[in-house]
N, C-alpha and C positions, 0 to 999 in steps of 0.2 A: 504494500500500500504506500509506503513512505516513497518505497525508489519510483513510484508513478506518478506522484507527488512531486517528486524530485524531476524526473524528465519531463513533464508539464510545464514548471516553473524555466527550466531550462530551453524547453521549446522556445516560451512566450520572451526570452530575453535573446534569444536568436532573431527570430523575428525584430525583433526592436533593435538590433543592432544593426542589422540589412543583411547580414550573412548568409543568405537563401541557400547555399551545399548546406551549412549545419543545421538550418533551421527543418528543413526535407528531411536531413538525416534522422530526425527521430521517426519518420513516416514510414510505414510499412507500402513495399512495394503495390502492393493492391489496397491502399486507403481510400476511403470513401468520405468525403470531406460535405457535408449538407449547409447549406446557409439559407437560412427561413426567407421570407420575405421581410424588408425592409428598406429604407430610405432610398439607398444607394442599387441596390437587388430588389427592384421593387415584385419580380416572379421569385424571387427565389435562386440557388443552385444548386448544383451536383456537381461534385470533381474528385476527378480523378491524380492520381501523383502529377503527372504531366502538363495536367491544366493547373493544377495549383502552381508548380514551378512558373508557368509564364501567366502566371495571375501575380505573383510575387514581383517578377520582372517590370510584366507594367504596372504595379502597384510602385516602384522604385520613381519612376516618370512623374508619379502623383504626388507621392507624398515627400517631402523634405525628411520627414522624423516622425518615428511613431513613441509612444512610450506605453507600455501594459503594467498594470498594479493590480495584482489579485490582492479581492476585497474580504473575498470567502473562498471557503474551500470546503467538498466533501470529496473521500479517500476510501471508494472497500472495494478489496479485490483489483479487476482488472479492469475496474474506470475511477474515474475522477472528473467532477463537476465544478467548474470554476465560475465564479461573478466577479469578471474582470474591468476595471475603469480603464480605457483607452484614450489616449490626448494621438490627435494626427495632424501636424504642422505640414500641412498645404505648401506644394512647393507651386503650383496653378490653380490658378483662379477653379474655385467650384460655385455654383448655385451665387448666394447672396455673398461668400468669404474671398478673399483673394487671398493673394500668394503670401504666406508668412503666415498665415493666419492658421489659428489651433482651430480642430473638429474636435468635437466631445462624446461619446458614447459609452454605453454598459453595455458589455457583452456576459448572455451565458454560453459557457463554454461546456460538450460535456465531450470526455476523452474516453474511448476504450483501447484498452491496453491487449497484444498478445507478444509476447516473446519482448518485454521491454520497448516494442514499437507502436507507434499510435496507429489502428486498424479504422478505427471511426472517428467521426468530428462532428459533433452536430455544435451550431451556433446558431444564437438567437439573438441579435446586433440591433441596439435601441439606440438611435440616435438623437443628442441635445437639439433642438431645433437649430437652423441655419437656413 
């Protein structure tokens, strides 16, 4: 439970760093990545490793800086459920913010775990008005 806890925590600061080889690495070859509907995904998605990789890439285009701070956490077995606060400093203009400017949102994150590698991803991504 700890060590899923642990590569979680580590994912989300890969990501935040921009390092996309480490941050994939914890991904299991066949992960399946869900993201509900929401602001920016107003359908929804599904991805696969592949598309997460070049969703990553042109997420790199987008944003200047992310930062993730898990708010909560629950730990059993082979998943892990996070409510994560997200800052995304805007490196182009979106909607009403421009360039420089911070996005706000809470994400819930839920991770399932096999073999130390993240095999699912569901997110549920609420963003601060903008």
């Amino acid at each position: 439970m700890a060590d899923n806890l642990a590569r979680a925590s580590a994912y989300l600061a890969a990501l935040e760093s921009g390092d996309i080889d480490t941050a994939l690495s914890y991904l299991a070859a066949d992960v399946i990545q869900e993201e509900f509907p929401n602001r920016l995904v107003p359908d929804g998605a599904r991805r696969s490793l592949a598309e997460l990789r070049e969703g990553a890439e042109r997420g790199k285009t987008i944003m200047a800086a992310q930062r993730y701070v898990i708010v909560n956490h629950v730990s059993e077995g082979d998943r892990v459920a996070l409510e994560v606060q997200w800052t995304g400093t805007l490196a182009i203009p979106l909607g009403t913010l421009s360039a420089g400017d911070d996005m706000l949102a809470r994400f819930g994150v839920f991770l399932t775990f096999r073999d130390g590698l993240i095999i699912r991803q569901h997110n549920y991504d609420c963003f601060d008005p903008w």
